[in-house]
MDAnalysis code that builds the backbone (N, CA, C; Angstrom):
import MDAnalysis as mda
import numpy as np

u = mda.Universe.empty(534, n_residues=178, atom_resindex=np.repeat(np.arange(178), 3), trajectory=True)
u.add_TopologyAttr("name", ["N", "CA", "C"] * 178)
u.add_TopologyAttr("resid", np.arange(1, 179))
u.add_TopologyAttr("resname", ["UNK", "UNK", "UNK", "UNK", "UNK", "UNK", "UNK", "UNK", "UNK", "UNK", "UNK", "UNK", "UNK", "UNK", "UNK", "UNK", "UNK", "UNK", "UNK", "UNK", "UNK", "UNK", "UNK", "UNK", "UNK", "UNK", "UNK", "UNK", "UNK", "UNK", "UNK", "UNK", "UNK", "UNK", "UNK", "UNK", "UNK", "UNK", "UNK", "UNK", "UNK", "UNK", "UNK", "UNK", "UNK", "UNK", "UNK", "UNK", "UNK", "UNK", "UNK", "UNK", "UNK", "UNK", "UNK", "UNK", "UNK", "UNK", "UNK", "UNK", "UNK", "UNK", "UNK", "UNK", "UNK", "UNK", "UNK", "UNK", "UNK", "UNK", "UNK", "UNK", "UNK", "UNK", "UNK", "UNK", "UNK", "UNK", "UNK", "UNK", "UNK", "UNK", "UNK", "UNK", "UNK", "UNK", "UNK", "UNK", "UNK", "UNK", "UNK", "UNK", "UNK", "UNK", "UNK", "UNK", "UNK", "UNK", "UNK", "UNK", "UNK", "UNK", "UNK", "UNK", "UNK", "UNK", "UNK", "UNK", "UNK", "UNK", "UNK", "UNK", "UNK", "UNK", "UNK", "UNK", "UNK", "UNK", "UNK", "UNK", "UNK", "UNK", "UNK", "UNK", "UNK", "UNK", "UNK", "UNK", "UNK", "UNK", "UNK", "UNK", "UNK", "UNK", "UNK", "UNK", "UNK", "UNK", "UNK", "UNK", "UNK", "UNK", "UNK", "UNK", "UNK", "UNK", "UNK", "UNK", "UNK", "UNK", "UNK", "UNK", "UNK", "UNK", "UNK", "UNK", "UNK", "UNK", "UNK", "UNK", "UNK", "UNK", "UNK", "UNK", "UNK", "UNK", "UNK", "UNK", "UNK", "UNK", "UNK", "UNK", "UNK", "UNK", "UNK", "UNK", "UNK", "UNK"])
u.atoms.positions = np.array([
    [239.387, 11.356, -29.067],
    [239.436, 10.665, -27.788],
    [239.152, 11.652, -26.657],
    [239.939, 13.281, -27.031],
    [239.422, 14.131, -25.618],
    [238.106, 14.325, -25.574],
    [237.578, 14.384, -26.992],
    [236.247, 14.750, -26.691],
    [235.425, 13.741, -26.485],
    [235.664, 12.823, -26.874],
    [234.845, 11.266, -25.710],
    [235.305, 11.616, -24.103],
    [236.296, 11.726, -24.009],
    [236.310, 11.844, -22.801],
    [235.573, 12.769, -21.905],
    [235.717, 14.074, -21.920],
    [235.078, 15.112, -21.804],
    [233.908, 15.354, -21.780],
    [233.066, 14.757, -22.746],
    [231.934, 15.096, -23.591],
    [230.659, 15.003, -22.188],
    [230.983, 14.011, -21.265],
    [229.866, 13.988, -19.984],
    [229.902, 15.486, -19.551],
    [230.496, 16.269, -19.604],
    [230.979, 17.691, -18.936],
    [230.382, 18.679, -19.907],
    [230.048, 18.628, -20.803],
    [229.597, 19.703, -21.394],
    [227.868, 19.618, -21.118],
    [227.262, 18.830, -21.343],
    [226.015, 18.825, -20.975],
    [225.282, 18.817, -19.540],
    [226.189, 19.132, -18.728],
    [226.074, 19.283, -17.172],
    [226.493, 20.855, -17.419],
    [227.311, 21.553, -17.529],
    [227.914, 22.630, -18.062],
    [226.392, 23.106, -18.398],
    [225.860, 22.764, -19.611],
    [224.803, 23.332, -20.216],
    [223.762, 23.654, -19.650],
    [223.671, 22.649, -18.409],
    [222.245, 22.731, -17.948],
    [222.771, 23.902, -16.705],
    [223.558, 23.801, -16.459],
    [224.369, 25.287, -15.356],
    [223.872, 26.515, -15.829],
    [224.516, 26.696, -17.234],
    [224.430, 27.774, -17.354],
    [223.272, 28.116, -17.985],
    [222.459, 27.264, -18.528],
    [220.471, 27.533, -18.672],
    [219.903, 27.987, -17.774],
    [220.565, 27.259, -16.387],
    [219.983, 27.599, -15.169],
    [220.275, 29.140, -14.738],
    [221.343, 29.591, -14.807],
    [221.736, 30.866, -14.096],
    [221.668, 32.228, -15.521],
    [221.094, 31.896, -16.151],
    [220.828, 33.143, -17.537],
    [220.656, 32.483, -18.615],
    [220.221, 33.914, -19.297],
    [219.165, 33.434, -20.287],
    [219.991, 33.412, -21.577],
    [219.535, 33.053, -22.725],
    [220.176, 32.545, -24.137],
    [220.882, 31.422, -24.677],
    [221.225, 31.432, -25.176],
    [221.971, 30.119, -25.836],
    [223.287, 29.745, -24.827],
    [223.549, 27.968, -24.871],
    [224.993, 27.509, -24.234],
    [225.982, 27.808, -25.064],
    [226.016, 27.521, -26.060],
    [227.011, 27.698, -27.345],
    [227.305, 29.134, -27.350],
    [228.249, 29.724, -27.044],
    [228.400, 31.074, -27.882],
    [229.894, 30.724, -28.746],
    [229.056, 31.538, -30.175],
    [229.951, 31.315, -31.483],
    [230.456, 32.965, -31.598],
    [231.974, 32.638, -32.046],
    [232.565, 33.769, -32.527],
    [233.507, 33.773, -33.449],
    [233.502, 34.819, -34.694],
    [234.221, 34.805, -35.928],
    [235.560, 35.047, -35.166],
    [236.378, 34.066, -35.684],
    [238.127, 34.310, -35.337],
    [238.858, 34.317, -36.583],
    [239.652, 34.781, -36.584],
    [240.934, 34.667, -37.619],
    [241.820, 33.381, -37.539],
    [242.325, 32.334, -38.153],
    [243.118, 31.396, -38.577],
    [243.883, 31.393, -39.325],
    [244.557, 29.912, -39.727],
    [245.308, 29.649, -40.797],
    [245.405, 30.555, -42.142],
    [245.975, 31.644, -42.367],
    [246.605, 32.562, -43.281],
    [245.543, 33.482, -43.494],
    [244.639, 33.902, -42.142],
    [243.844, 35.024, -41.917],
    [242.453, 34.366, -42.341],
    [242.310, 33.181, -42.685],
    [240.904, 33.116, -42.867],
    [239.672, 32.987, -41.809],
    [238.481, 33.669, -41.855],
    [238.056, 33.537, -40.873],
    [236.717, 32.149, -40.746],
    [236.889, 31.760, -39.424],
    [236.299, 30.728, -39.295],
    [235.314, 31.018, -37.522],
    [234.280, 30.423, -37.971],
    [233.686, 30.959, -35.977],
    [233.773, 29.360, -35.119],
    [234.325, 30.164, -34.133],
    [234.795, 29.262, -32.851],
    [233.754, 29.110, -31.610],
    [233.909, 28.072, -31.120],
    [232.890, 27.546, -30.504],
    [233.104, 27.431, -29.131],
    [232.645, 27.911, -27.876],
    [232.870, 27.878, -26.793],
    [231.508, 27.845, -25.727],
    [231.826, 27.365, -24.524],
    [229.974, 27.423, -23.954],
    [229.880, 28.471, -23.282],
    [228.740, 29.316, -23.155],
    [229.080, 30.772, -23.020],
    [228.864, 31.184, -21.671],
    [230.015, 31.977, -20.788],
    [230.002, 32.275, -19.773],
    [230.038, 33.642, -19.245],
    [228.950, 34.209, -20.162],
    [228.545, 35.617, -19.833],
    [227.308, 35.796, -20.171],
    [226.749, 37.348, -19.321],
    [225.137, 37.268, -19.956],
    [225.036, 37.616, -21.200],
    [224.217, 37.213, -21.973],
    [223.701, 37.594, -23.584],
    [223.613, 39.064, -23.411],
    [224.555, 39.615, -23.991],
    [224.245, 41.283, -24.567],
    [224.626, 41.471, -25.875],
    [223.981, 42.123, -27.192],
    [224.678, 42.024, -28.030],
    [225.796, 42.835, -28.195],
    [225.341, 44.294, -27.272],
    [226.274, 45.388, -27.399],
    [227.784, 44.951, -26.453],
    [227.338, 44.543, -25.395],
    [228.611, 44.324, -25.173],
    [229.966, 43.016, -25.526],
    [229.278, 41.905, -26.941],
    [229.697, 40.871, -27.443],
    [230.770, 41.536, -28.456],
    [230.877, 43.035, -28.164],
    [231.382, 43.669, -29.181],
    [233.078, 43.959, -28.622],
    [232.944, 44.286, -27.042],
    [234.315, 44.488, -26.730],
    [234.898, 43.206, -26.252],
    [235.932, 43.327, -25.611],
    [236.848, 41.974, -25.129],
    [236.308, 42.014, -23.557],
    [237.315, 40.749, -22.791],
    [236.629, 40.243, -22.080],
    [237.955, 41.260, -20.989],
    [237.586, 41.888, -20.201],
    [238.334, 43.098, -19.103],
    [238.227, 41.964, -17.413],
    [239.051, 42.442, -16.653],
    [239.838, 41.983, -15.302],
    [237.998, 42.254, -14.798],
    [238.149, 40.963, -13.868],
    [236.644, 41.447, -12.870],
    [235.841, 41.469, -13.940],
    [235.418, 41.637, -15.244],
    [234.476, 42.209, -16.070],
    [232.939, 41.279, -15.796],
    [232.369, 42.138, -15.152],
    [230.976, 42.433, -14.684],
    [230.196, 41.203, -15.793],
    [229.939, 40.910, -16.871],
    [229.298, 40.272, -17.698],
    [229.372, 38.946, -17.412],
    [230.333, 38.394, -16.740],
    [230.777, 37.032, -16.494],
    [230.148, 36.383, -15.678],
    [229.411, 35.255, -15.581],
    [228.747, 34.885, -15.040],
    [229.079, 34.116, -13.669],
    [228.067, 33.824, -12.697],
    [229.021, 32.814, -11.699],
    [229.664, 31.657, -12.127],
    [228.507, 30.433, -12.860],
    [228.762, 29.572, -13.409],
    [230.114, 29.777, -14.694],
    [229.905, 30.813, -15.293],
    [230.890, 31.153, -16.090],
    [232.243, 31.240, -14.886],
    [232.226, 31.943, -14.428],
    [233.700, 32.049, -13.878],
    [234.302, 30.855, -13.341],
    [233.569, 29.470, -13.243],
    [234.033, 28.327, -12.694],
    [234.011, 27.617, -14.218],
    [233.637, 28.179, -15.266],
    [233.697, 27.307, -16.701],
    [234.924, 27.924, -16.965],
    [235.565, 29.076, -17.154],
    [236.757, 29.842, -17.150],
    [237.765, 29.468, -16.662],
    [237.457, 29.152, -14.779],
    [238.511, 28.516, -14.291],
    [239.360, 27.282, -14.670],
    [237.959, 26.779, -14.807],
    [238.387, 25.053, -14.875],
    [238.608, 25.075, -16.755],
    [238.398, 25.877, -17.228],
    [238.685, 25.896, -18.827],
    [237.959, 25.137, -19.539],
    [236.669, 24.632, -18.856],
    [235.451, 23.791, -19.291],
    [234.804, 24.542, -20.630],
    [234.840, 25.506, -20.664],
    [234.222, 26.749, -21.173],
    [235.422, 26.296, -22.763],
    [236.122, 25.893, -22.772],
    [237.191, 25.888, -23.570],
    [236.943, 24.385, -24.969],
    [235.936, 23.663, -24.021],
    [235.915, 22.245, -24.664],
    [235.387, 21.946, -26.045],
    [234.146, 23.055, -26.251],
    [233.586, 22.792, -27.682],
    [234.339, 23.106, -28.874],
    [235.496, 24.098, -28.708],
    [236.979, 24.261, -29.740],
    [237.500, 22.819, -30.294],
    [237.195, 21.667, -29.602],
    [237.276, 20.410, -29.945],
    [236.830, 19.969, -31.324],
    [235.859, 20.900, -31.178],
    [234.917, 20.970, -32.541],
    [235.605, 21.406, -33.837],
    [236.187, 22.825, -33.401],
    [236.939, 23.370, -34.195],
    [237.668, 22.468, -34.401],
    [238.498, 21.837, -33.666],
    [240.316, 20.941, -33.826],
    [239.734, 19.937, -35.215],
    [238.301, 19.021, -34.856],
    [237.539, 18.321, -35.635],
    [237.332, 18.324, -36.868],
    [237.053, 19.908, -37.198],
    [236.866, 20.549, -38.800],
    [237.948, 21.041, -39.236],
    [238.904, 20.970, -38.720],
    [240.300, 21.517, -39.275],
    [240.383, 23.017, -39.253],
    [239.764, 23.894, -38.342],
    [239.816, 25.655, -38.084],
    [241.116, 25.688, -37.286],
    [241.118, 24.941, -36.550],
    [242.244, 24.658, -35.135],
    [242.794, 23.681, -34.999],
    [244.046, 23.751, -34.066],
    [245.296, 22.609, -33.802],
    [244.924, 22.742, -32.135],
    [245.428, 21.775, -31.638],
    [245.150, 21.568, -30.240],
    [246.737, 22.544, -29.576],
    [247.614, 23.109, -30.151],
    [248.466, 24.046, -30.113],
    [248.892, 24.794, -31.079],
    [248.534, 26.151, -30.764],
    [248.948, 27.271, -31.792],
    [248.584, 28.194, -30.966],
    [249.136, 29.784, -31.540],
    [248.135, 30.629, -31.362],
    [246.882, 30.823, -30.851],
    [246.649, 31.746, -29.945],
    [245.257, 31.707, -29.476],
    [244.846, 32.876, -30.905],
    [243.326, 31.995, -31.256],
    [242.489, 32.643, -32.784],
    [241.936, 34.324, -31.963],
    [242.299, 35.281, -32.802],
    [241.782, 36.471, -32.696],
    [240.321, 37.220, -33.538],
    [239.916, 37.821, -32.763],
    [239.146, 38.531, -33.638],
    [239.216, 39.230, -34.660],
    [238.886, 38.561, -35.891],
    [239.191, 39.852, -37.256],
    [239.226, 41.062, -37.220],
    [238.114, 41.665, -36.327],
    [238.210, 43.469, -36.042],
    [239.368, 43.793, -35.250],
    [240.068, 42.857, -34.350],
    [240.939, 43.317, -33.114],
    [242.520, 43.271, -34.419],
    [242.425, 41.606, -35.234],
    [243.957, 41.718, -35.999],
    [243.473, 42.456, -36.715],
    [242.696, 43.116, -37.845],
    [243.099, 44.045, -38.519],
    [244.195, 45.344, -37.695],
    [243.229, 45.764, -36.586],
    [244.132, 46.505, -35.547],
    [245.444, 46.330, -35.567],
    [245.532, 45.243, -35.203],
    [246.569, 44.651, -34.433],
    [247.483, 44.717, -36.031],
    [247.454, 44.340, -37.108],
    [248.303, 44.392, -37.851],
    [248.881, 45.498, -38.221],
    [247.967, 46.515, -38.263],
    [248.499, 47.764, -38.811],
    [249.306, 48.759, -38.036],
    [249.157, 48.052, -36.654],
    [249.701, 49.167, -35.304],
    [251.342, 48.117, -34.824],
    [250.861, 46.431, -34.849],
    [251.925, 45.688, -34.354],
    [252.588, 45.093, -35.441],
    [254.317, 45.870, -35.421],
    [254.798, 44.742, -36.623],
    [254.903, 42.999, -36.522],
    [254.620, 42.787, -37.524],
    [255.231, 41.082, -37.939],
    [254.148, 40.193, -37.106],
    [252.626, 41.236, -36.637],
    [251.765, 40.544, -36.185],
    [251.327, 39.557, -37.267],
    [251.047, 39.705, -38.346],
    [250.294, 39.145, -39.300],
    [250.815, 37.737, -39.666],
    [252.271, 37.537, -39.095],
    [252.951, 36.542, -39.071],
    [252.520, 35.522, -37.925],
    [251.959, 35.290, -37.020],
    [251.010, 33.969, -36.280],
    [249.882, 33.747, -36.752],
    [249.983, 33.896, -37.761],
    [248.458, 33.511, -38.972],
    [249.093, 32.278, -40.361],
    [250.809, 31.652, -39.805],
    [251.073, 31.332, -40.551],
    [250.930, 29.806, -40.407],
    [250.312, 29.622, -39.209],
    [250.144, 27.997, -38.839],
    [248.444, 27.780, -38.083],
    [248.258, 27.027, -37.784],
    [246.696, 26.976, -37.778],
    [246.541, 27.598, -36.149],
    [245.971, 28.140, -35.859],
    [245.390, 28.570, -34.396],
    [245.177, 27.386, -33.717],
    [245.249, 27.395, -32.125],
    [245.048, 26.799, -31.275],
    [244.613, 27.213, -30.098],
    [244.363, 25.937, -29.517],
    [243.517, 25.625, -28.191],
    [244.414, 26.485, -27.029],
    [245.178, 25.456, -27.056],
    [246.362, 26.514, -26.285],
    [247.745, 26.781, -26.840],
    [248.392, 27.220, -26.298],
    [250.061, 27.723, -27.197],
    [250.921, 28.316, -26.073],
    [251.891, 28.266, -26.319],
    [253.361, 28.946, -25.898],
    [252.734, 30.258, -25.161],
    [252.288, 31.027, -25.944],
    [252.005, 32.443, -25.206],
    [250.974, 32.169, -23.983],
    [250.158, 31.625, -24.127],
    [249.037, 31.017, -22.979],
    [249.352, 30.575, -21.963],
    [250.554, 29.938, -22.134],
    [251.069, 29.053, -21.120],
    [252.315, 29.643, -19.884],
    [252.663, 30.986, -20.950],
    [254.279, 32.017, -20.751],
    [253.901, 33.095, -19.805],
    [252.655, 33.682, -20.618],
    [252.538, 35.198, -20.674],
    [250.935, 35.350, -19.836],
    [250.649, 36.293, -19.010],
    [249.344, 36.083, -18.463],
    [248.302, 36.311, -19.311],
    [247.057, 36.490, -19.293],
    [246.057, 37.003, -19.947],
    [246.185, 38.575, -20.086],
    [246.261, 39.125, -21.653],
    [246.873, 40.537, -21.370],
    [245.359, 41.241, -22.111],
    [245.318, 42.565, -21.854],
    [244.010, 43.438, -22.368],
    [244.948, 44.608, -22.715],
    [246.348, 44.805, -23.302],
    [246.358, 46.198, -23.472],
    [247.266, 45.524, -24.596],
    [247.888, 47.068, -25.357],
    [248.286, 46.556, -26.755],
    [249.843, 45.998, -26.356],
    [250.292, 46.531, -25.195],
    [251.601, 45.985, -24.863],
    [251.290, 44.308, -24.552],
    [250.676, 44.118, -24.014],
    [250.278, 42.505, -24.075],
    [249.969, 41.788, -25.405],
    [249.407, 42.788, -25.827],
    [249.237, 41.644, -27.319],
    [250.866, 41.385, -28.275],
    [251.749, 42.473, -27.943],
    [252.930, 42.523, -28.677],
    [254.152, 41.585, -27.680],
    [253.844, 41.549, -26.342],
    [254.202, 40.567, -25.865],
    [253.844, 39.123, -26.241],
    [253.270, 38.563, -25.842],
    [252.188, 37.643, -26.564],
    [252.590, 37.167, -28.250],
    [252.598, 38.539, -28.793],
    [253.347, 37.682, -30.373],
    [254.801, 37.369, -30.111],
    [255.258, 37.872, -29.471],
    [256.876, 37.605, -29.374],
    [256.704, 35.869, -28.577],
    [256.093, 35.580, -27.932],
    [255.568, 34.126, -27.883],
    [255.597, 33.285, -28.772],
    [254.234, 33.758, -29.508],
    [253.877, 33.142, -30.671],
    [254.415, 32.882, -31.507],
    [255.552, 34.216, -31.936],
    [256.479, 33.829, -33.464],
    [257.932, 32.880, -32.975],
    [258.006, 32.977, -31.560],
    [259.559, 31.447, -31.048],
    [258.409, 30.125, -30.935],
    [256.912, 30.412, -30.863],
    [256.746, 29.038, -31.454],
    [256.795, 28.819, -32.823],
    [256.240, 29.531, -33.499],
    [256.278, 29.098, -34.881],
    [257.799, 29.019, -35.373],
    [258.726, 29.805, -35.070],
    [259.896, 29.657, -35.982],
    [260.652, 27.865, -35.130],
    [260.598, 27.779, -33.653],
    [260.627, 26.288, -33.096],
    [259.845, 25.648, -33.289],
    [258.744, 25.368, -34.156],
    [257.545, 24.269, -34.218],
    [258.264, 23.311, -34.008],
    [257.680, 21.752, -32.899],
    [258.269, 20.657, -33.399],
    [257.262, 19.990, -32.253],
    [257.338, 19.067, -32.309],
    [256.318, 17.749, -31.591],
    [257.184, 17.755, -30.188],
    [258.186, 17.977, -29.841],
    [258.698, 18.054, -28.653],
    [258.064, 19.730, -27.982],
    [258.156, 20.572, -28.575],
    [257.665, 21.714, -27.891],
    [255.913, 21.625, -27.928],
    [255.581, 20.894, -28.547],
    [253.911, 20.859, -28.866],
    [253.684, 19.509, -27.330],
    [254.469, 18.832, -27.491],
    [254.316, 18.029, -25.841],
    [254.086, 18.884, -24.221],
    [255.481, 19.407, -24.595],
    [255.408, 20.216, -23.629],
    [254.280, 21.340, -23.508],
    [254.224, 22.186, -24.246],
    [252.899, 22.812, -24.044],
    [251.971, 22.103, -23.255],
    [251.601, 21.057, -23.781],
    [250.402, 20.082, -23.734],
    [250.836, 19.685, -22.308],
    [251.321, 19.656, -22.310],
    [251.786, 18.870, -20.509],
    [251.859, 20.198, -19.741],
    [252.479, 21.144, -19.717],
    [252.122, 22.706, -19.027],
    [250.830, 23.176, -18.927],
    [249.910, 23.250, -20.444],
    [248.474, 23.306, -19.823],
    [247.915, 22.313, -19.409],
    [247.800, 21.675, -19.103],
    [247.270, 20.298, -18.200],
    [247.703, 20.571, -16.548],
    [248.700, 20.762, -16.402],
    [249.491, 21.924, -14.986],
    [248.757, 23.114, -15.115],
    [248.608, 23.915, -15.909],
    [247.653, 24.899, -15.878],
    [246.244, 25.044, -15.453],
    [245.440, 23.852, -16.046],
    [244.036, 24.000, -16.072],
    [244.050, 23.049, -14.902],
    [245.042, 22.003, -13.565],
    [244.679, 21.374, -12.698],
    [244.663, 22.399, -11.785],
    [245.070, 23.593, -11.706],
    [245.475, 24.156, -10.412],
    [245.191, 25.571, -10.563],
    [244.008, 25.913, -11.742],
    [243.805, 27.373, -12.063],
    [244.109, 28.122, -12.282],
    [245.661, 28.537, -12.717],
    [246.102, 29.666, -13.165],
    [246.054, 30.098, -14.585],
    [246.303, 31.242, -14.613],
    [246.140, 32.043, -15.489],
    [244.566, 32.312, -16.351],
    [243.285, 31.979, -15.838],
    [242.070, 32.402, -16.008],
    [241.344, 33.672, -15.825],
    [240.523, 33.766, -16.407],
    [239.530, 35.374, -16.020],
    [238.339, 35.101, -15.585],
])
C-alpha cells in the first residue's frame, strides 16, 4: 500500500536527479541482513557516480551529495525503493539499519555483541534511527547497537508502532538527515 502510495514520487525523483548528474537513479548496495546474509539494497541515488569514492561512507557536508540529493535525503525520498527490499523479504519496515559487509566485519571484531543485530531482519527504520543521530565514528556505531539490541531483546508490535509513528515525525519536519 506505501508503495502505491508513494510510487508517483519516485519517478519525478528520477527525472531530478537525470537532470542534475550523470549515471544511473537506482544506486544498489550489498548490505548485511537477517543472520549476516548479504543481500543489495536499493535506494535512488543522491550522489555523483564515483566508483572510488562508493567505497567510503557517507561524512557531515560530504561534498559528493548532490543538490537534488540533499532534498531526497531530507525528505527521505531517497529511502523509498527499500520498499522493494521490504517486498522480497531482505527487510522489515523496522529493524536495524542494514550495514555494509566490509564495515560489520569491522565492526564485529572491534565491537562486542555487534554481531547480535543480525538476529532479526534489517530495516527501513529502527529504534536507533529514531534515538541516536546519524553517527560516522566507531563510538556511534557502539552507541547505535546499544539501540538496536533494547530493540531486539523488546521486539513487540507496540514498540514497532511507535517507531513507525516517530519516523513519520521525523521525515515531516527533517530531522536527523545528511
Amino acid at each position: 500500500i506505501l508503495l502505491g502510495f508513494c510510487s508517483w514520487l519516485m519517478p519525478i525523483a528520477a527525472i531530478f536527479i537525470m537532470l542534475e548528474s550523470k549515471g544511473g537513479v537506482i544506486f544498489k548496495q550489498k548490505r548485511s541482513g537477517l543472520n549476516g546474509k548479504v543481500f543489495t539494497c536499493y535506494k535512488l541515488r543522491t550522489m555523483v557516480q564515483n566508483e572510488k569514492s562508493d567505497k567510503i561512507g557517507t561524512q557531515n557536508d560530504d561534498p559528493r551529495i548532490t543538490r537534488v540529493g540533499r532534498f531526497l535525503r531530507k525528505s527521505r525520498i531517497d529511502e523509498l525503493p527499500q520498499l522493494l527490499n521490504v517486498l522480497k523479504g531482505d527487510m522489515s519496515f523496522v529493524g536495524p539499519r542494514p550495514e555494509r559487509p566490509e564495515f560489520v566485519l569491522s565492526f564485529e571484531q572491534s565491537i562486542p555483541h555487534y554481531a547480535l543485530r543480525h538476529a532479526v531482519k534489517p530495516g527501513i527504520t529502527g529504534w536507533a534511527q529514531i534515538c541516536y543521530p546519524y553517527g560516522e565514528t566507531k563510538d556511534d556505531t557502539k552507541n547505535k547497537l546499544q539501540y538496536d539490541l533494547y530493540y531486539i531483546k523488546n521486539y513487540s508490535l507496540f514498540l514497532d508502532m511507535m517507531i513507525l509513528f516517530q519516523t513519520i515525525q521525523v521525515v515531516l519536519f527533517g530531522q536527523g538527515a545528511r
